[in-house]
C-alpha positions as CSV (number, residue, x, y, z in Angstrom):
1,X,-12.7,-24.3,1.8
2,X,-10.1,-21.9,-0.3
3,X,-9.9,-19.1,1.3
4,X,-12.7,-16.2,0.2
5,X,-10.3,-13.3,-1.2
6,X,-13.0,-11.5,-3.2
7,X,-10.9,-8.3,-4.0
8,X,-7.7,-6.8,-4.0
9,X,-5.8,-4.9,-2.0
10,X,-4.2,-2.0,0.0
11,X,-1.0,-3.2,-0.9
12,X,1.7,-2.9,-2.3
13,X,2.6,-2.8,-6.3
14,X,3.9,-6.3,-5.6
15,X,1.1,-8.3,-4.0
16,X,-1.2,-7.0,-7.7
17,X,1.1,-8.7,-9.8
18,X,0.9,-6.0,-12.0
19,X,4.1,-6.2,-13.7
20,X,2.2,-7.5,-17.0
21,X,0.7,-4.0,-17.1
22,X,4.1,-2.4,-17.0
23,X,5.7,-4.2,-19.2
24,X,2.7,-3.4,-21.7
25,X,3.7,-0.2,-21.9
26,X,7.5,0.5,-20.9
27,X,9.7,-1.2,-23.9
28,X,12.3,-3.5,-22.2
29,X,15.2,-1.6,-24.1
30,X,14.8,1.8,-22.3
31,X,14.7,3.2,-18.8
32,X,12.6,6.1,-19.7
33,X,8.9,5.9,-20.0
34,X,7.9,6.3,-23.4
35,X,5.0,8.2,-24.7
36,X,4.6,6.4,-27.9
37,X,2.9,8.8,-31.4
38,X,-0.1,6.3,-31.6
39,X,-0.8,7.2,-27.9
40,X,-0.2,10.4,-28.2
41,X,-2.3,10.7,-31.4
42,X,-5.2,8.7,-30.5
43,X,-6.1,9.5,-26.5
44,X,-7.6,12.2,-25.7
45,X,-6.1,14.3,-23.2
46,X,-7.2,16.5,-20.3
47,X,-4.5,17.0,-18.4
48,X,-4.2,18.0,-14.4
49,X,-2.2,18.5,-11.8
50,X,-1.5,16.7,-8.9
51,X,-3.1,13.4,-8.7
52,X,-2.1,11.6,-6.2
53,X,0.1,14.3,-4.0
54,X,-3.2,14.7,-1.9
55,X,-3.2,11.1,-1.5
56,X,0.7,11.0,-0.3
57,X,0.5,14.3,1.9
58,X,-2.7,13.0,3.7
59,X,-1.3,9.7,5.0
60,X,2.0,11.3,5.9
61,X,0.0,14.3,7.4
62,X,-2.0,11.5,9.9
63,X,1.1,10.2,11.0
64,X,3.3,13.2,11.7
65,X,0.4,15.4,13.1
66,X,2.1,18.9,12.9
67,X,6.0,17.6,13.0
68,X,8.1,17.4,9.9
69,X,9.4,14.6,8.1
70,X,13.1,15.9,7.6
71,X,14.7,15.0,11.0
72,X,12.9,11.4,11.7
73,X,13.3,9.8,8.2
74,X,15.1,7.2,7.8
75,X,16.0,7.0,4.3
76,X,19.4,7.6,3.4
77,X,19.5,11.1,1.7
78,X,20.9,8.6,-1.7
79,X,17.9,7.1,-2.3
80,X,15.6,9.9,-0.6
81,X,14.5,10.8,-4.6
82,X,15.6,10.2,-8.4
83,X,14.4,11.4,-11.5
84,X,14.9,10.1,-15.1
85,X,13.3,11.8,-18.4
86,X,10.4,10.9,-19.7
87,X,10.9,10.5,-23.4
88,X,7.7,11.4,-25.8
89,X,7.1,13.8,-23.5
90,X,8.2,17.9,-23.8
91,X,11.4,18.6,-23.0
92,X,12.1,18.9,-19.8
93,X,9.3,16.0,-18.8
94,X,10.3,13.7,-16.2
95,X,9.6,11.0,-13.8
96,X,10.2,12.0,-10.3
97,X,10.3,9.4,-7.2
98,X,10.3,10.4,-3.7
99,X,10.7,7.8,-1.1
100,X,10.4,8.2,2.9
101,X,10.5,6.0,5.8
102,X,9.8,6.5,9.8
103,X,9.9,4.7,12.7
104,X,8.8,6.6,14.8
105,X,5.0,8.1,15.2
106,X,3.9,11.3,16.3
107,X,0.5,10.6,16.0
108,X,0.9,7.4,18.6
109,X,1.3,8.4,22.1
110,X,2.9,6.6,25.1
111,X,2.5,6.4,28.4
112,X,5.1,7.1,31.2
113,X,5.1,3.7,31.7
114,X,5.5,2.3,28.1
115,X,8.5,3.6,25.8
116,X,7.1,1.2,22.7
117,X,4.9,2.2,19.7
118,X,2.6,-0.6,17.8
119,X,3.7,0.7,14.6
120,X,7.1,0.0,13.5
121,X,7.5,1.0,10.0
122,X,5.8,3.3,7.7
123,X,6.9,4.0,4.6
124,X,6.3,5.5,1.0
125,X,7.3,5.3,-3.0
126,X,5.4,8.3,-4.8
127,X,6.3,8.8,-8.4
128,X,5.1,12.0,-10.2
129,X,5.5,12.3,-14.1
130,X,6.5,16.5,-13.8
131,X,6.6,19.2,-16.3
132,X,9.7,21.1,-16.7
133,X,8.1,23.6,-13.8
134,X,8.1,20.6,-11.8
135,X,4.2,20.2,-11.7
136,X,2.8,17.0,-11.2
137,X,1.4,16.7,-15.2
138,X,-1.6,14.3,-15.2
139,X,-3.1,12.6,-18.7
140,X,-3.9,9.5,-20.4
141,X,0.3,9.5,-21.3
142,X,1.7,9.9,-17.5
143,X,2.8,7.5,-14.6
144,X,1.9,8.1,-11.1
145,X,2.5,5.6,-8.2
146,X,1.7,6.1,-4.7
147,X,2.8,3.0,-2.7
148,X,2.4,3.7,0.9
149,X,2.7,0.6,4.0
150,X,2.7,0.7,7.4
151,X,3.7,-2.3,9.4
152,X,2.8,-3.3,13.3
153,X,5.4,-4.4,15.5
154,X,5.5,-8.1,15.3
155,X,6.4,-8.6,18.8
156,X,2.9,-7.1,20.6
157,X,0.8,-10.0,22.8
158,X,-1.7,-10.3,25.4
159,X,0.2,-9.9,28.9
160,X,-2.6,-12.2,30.4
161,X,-2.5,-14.9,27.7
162,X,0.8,-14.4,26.4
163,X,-0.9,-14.7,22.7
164,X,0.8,-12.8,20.1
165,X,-1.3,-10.1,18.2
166,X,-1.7,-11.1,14.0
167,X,-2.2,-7.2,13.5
168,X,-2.6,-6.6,9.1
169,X,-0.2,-4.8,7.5
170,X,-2.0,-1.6,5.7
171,X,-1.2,-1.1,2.2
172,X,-2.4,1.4,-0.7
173,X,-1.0,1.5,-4.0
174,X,-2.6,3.4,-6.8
175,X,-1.7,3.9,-10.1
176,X,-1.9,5.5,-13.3
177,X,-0.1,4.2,-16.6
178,X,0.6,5.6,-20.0
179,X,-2.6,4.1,-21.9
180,X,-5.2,5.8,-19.5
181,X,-4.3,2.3,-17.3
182,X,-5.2,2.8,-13.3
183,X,-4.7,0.3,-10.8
184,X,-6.2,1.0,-7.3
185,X,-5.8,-1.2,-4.4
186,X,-5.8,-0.8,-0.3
187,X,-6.5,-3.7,2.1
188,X,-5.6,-4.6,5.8
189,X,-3.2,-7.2,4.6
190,X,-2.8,-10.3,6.9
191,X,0.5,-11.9,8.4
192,X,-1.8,-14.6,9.9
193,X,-3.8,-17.2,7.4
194,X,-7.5,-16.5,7.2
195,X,-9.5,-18.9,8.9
196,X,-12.1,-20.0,5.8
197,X,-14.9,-21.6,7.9
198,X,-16.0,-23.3,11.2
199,X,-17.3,-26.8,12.1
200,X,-20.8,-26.2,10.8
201,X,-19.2,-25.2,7.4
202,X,-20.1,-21.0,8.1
203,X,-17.5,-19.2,6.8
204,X,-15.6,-17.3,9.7
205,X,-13.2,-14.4,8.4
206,X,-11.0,-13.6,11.6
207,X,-8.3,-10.7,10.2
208,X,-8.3,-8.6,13.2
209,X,-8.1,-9.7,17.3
210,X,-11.2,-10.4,18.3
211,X,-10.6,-7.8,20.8
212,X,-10.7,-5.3,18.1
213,X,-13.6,-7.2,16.1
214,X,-15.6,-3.6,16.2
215,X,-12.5,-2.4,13.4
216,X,-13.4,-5.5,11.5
217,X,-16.9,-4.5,11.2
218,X,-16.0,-1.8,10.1
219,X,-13.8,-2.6,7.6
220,X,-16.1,-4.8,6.2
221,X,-19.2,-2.1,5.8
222,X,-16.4,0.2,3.6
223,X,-14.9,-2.1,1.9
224,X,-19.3,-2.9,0.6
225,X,-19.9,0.9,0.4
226,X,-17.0,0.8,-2.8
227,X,-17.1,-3.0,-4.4
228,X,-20.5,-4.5,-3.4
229,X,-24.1,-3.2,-5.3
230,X,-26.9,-3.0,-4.0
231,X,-28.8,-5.0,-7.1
232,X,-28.0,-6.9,-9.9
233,X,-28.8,-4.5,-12.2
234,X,-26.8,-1.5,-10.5
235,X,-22.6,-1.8,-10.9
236,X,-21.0,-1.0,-7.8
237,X,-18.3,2.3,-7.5
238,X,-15.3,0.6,-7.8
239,X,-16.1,-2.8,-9.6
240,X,-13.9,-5.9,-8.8
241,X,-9.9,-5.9,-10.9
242,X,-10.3,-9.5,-11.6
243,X,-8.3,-12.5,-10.1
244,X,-5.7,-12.3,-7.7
245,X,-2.4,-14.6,-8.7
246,X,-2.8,-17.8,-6.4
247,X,0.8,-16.6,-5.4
248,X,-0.3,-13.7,-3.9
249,X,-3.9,-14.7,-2.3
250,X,-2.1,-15.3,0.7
251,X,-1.7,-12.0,1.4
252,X,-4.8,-10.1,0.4
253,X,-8.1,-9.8,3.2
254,X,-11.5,-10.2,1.9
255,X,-12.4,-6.7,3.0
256,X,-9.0,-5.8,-0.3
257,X,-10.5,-2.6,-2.3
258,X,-9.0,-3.7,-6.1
259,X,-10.5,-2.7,-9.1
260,X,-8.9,-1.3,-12.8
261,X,-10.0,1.7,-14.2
262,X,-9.8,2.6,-18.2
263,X,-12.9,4.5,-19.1
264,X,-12.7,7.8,-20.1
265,X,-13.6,8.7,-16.4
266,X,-11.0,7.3,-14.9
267,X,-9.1,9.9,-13.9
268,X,-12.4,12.0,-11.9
269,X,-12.8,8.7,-10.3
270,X,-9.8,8.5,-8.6
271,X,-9.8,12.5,-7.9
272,X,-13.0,11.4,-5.7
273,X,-14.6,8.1,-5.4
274,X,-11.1,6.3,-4.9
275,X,-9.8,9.7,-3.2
276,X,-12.6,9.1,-0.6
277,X,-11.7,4.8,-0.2
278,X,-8.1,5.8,0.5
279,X,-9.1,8.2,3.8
280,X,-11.5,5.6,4.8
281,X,-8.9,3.1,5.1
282,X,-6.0,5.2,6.3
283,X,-8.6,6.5,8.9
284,X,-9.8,2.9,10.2
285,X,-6.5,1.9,10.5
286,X,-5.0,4.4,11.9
287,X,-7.7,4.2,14.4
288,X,-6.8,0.5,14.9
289,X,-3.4,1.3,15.7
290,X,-4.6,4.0,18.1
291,X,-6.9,1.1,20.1
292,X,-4.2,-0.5,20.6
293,X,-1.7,1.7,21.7
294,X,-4.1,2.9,24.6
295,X,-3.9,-1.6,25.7
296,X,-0.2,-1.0,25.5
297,X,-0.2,2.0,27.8
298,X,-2.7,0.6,30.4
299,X,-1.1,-3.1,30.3
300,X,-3.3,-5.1,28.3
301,X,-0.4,-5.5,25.9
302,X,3.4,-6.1,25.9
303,X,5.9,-6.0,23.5
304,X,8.6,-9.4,23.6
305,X,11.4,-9.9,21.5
306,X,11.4,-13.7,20.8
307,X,14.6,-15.3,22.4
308,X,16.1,-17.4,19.8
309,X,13.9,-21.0,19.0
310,X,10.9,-19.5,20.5
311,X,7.6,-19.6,18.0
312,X,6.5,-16.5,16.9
313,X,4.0,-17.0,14.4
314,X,3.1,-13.0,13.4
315,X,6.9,-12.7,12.8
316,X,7.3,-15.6,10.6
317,X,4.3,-13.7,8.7
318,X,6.1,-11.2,8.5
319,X,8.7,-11.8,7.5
320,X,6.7,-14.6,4.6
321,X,5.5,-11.5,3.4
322,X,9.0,-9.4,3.3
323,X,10.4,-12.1,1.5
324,X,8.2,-12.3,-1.4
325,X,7.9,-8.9,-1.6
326,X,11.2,-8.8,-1.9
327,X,11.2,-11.3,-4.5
328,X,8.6,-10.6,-6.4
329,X,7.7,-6.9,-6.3
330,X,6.4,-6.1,-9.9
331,X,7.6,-2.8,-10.0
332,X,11.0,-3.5,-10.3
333,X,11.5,-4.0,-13.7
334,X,10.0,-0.6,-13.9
335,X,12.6,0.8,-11.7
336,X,15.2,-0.2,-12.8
337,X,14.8,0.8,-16.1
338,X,14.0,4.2,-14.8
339,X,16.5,4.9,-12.1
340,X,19.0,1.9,-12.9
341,X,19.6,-2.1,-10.7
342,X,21.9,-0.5,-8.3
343,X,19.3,2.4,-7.0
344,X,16.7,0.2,-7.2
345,X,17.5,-2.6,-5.6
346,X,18.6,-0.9,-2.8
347,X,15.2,1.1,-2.5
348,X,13.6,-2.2,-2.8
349,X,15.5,-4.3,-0.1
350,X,16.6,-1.7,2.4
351,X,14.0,0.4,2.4
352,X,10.5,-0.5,0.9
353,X,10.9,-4.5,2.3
354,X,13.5,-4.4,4.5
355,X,14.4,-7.1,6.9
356,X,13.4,-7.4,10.6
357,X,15.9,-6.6,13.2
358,X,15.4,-8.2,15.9
């Protein structure tokens, strides 16, 4: 049976596929975002501040606790931020990207007895369109991206079984386009195929250890609070953004929160039904990652680098997933025509997919 990927997800900008939606509204001749006078004419506009910077500061605020980001980022200081105008807009509009990666977590502690984290990566793209006082400036005209991932160590197993540990990937990326456009999607993302059913023909949906199955449940009663109704006749809070590309079904759980917003709502939605998804999620996972960090500080876990030729199949997924995010992350072509191929290629391979080193 195919496997059961009834939403979208936590992901990434390039697991949506969205780069159809970019393209309908960024002209393939400029590198600024263009507010174009039909747009700007015919939408009405209530403009805000600060969409999605609540979003960005509380998952970086979970995983740093009180300590700053400054001296444990990662990023080289070259590709830390950008900004490019935003033409259409008043002068001194423009898009503003920030990008951060740790590898190291605060929030995760270890025992005298254990020097590794389960986490290894966490990292974030957030793009602000800002006014010339460098507000965030929210309307129907703006883009705003938050696209925010934390990966598991690949290398965690059972110290009595010797079983590697298929821990998701998190993923959230929201956002808002010029045309009142909004693409939300979070999801445990899986580095491990899905089983799709048993011998009876039941389906069986295994994303998380069965030694965590608890998280699972979990997941599962969210993820129905925000995409499932309760009747026929009632529409759910966030309904369902349509079909995944076959390309990317592979990496989205059936528990992915994906829906498009375009209604004149759309931005009072995100400010609090999709506000309130994103803490869910962060929270459940974080919580995850906390479980298993307590087995890795009693024992119950280890961490073991693969000597060369030896199977490790939550690697290879891993790394499967890198590798076509890598390849075909949709918001590249946005990007680069903001912040030019150099810049953004570099963002894109070394720090937002970024190869495993063993």
């Amino acid at each position: 049976m195919k496997s059961v990927i009834v939403v979208a997800a936590v992901i990434v900008l390039a697991s949506l596929d969205i780069c159809h939606a970019f393209g309908s509204v960024l002209p393939h001749t400029c590198r600024s975002i263009v507010l174009t006078p039909s747009l700007q004419c015919n939408t009405r506009i209530q403009t805000q501040t600060n969409l999605y910077r609540k979003f960005y500061d509380y998952g970086w605020d979970k995983l740093l606790v009180d300590r700053g980001i400054s001296d444990i980022d990662t990023v080289p200081e070259e590709l830390q931020t950008n900004t490019s105008p935003a033409r259409g807009a008043p002068d001194g509009t423009n898009v503003v990207v920030n990008v951060h990666s740790i590898s190291q977590f605060p929030f995760l502690e270890i025992s005298d007895d254990n020097n590794n984290q389960v986490l290894r990566l966490a990292r974030s793209a957030f793009l602000e369109t800002q006014s010339s006082t460098n507000e965030a400036l929210i309307n129907p005209m703006t883009i705003h991206v938050l696209n925010f991932v934390l990966f598991p160590s690949p290398h965690i197993r059972d110290s009595s079984s010797g079983h590697y540990l298929g821990l998701p990937i998190f993923g959230a990326d929201i956002v808002s386009l010029p045309g009142n456009k909004h693409l939300v999607a979070l999801d445990f993302q899986p580095v491990l195929p899905i089983n799709d059913d048993d011998s009876n023909g039941n389906i069986v949906t295994s994303l998380i250890p069965q030694q965590y199955s608890k998280f699972e449940d979990k997941l599962q009663k969210i993820h129905a609070k925000y995409q499932k109704s309760t009747s026929d006749s009632v529409e759910p809070l966030l309904a369902w953004g349509g079909d995944i590309p076959e390309k990317a079904e592979r990496f989205f759980s059936p528990y992915a929160l994906w829906t498009r917003l375009v209604d004149d709502d759309a931005i009072d939605t995100v400010n609090k039904v999709v506000w309130e998804a994103f803490q869910e999620y962060t929270d459940l996972y974080l919580d995850l990652m906390t479980a298993v960090q307590n087995d890795m500080n009693t024992g119950k876990l280890e961490v073991v680098v693969p000597q060369e030729g030896e199977d490790n199949p939550v690697l290879d997924g891993q790394l499967e997933y890198l590798e076509y995010r890598r390849t075909n992350d949709p918001a590249r072509p946005m990007l680069q025509r903001l912040y030019g191929n150099e810049w953004s290629e570099s963002v894109i391979g070394d720090v937002l997919f970024p190869y495993i080193l063993l």
